[in-house]
C-alpha positions as CSV (number, residue, x, y, z in Angstrom):
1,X,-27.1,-27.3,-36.4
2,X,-30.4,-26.0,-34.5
3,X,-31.3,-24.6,-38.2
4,X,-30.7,-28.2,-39.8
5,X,-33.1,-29.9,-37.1
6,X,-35.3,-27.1,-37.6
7,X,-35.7,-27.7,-41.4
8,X,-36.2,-31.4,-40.8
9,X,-38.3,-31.4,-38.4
10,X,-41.0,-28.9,-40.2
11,X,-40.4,-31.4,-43.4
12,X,-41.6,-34.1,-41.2
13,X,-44.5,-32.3,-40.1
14,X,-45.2,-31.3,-43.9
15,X,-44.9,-35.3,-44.7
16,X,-47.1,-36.1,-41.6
17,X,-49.9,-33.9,-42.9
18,X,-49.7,-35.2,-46.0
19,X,-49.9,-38.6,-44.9
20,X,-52.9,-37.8,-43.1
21,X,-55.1,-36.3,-45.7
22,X,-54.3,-39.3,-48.0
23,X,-55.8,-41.0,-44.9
24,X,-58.5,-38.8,-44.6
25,X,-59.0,-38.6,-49.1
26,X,-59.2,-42.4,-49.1
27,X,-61.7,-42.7,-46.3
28,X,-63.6,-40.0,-47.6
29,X,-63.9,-41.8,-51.0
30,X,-64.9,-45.6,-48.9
31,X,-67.2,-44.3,-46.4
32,X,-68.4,-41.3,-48.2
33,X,-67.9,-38.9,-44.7
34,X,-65.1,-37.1,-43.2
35,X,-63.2,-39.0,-40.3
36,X,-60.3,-37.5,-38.8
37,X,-57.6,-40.3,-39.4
38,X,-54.8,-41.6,-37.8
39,X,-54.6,-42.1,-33.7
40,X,-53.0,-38.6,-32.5
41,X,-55.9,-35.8,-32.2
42,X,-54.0,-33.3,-34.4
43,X,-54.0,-33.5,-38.3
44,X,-51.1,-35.7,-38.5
45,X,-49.7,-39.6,-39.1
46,X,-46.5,-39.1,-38.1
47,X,-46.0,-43.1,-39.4
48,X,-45.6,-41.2,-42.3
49,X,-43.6,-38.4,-41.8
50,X,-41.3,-41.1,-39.8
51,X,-41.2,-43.2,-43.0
52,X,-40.4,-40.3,-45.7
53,X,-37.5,-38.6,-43.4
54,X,-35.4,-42.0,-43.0
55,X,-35.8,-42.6,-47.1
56,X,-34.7,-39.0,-47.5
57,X,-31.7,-39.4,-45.1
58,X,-31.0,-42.6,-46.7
59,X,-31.2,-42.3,-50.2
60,X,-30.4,-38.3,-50.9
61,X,-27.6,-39.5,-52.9
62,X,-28.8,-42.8,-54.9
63,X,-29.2,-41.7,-58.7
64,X,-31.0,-45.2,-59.9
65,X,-34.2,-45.0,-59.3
66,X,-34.7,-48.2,-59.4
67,X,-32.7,-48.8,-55.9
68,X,-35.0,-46.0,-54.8
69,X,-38.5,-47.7,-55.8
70,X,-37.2,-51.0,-54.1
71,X,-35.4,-49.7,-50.8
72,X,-38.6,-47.5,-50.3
73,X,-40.7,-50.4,-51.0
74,X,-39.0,-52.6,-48.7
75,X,-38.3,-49.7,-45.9
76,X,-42.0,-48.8,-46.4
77,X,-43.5,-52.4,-45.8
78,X,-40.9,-53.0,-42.9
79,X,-41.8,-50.1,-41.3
80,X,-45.7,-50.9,-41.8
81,X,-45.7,-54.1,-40.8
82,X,-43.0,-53.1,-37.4
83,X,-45.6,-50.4,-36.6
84,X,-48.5,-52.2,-37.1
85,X,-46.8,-55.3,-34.7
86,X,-45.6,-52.7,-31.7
87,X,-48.8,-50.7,-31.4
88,X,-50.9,-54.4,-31.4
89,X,-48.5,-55.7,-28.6
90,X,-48.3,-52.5,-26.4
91,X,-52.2,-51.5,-26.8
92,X,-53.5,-54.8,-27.8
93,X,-55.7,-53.2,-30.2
94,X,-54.9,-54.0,-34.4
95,X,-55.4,-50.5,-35.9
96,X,-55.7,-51.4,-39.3
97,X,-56.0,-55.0,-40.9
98,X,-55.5,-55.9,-44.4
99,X,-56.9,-59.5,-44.3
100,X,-59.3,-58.8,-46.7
101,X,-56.6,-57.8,-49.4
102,X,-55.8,-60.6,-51.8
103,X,-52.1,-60.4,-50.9
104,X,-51.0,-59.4,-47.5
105,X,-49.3,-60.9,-44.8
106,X,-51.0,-61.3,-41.2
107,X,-53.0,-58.5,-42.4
108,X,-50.7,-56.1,-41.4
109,X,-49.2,-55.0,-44.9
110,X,-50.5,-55.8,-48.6
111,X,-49.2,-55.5,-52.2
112,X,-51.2,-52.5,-53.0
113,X,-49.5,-50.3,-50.3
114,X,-46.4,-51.4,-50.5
115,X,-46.4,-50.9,-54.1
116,X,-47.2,-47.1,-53.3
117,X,-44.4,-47.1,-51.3
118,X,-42.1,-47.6,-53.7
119,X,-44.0,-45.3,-55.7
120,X,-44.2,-42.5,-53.6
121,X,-40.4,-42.6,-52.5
122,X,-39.4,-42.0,-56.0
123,X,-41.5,-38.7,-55.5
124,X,-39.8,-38.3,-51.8
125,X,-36.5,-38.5,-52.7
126,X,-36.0,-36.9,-56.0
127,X,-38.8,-34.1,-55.9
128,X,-40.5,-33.3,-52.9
129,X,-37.7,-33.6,-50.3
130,X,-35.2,-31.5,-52.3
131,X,-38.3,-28.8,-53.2
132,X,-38.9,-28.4,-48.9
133,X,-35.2,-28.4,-47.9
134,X,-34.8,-25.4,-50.3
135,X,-37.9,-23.7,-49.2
136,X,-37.2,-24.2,-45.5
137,X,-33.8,-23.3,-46.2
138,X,-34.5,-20.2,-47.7
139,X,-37.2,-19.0,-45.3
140,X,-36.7,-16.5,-43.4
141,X,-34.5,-17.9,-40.0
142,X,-36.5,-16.0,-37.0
143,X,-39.6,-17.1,-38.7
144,X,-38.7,-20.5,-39.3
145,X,-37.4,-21.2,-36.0
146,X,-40.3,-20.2,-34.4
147,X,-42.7,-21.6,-36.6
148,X,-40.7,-24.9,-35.6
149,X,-40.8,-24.4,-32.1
150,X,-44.5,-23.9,-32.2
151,X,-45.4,-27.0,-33.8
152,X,-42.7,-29.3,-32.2
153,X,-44.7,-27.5,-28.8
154,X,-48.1,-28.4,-29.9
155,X,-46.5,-31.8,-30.9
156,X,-45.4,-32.4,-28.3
157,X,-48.9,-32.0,-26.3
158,X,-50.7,-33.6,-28.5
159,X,-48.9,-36.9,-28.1
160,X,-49.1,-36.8,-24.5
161,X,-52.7,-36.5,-25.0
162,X,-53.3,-38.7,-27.2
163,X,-51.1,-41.8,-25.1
164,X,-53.4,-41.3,-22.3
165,X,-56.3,-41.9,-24.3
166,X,-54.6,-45.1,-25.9
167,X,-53.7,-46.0,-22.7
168,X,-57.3,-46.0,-21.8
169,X,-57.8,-47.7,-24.8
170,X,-56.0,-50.3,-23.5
171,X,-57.1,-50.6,-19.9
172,X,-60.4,-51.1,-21.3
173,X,-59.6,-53.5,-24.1
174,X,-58.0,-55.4,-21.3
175,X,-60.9,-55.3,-19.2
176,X,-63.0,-57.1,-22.1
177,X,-60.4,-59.6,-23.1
178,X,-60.5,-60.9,-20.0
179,X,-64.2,-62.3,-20.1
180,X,-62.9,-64.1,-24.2
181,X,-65.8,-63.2,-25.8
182,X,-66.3,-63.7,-30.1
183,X,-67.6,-59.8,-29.9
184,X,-64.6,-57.9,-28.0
185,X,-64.4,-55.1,-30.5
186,X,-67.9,-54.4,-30.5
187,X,-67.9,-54.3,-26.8
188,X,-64.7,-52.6,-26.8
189,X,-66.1,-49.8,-29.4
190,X,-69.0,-49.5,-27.0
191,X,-67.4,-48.6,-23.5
192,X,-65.4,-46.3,-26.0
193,X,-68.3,-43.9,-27.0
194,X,-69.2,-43.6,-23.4
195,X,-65.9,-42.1,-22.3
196,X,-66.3,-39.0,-23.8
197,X,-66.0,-36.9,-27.4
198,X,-62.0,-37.4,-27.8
199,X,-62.4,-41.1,-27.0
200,X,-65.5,-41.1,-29.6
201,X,-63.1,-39.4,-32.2
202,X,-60.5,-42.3,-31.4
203,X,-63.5,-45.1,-32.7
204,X,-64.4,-43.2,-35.2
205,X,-60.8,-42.5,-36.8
206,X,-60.5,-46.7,-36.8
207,X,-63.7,-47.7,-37.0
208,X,-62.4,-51.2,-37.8
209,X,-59.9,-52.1,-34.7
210,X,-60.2,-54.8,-33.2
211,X,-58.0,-56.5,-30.0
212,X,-55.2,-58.8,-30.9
213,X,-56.1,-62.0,-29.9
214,X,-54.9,-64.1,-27.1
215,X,-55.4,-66.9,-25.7
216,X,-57.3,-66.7,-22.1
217,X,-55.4,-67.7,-18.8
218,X,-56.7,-70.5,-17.6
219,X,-58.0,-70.8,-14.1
220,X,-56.3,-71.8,-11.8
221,X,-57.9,-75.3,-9.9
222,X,-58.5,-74.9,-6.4
């Protein structure tokens, strides 16, 4: 059983890397510069890792790859647009925004990625899942329990890292929101960068947040 968990959770890892270097590829190509992606400090989105373990789970035994490319595109943009929804609501800070994107909805998900959902779960399920559970499986036990432990260790201490700076993150967003000003995420961006170099990584990995927007309290009349 230990073994099992093992194994998955050093595929998840593997999957969470490689979302992030897509992340990393794709904003290398844009801006032209290397920006460490995604909102942990480690080289990892575990959004995807997430996303690529339940598909596995789920569809290990479909044959039709056409249920594959449409329960990965709809898994894929639920999971997006869920993700996209919980982090704006408990952080009040939108993390990525599609609005520009010809189709999209709310900005949080577009055509274009969840196409390469559906895409890429064909891959998941049928090549590169299969080709990690055998190597896992077939790695040495000591080594690979151990190299498990290690990383599910740093893991671990880098989210708990990380949530205190997004908690921070939040405080201050807060603090802006409160004066309802048209330039919050400039502001925001700028208290940021005076926090400190892991808060300066944090604005630089989303260079395009911005709060969620809510409508002011209103005073109360004396």
């Amino acid at each position: 059983m230990i073994e099992k968990i093992a194994i998955w959770f050093l595929i998840f890892m593997v999957y969470s890397f490689g979302g992030w270097l897509i992340e990393v590829i794709v904003s290398l190509i844009d801006r032209k510069k290397f920006v460490n992606r995604g909102f942990l400090i480690g080289p990892i989105c575990p959004i995807y890792g997430t996303g690529a373990i339940i598909l596995s789970l789920i569809l290990n035994r479909t044959e039709s790859i056409i249920a594959i490319f449409c329960v990965s595109l709809v898994g894929g943009a639920v999971l997006e647009y869920c993700a996209s929804f919980i982090m704006e609501k408990l952080f009040r800070v939108r993390w990525w925004d599609y609005a520009e994107k010809s189709v999209n909805i709310n900005g949080r998900i577009c055509m274009s990625s969840v196409l390469s959902f559906g895409l890429a779960g064909i891959f998941i399920v049928e090549f590169i899942t299969p080709f990690l559970y055998s190597l896992f499986s077939n790695t040495y036990t000591p080594l690979m329990l151990t190299g498990a432990a290690i990383l599910s260790a740093w893991m671990f201490c880098d989210v708990l890292l990380s949530l205190w700076l997004i908690l921070g993150v939040r405080v201050t967003v807060g603090t802006v929101q409160r004066d309802a000003t048209d330039e919050i995420s400039t502001r925001v961006q700028e208290i940021l960068m005076n926090k400190g170099k892991l808060n300066r990584r944090l604005v630089k990995a989303f260079p395009n947040q911005s709060p969620s927007k809510k409508t002011p309290r209103k005073t109360r009349k004396k």
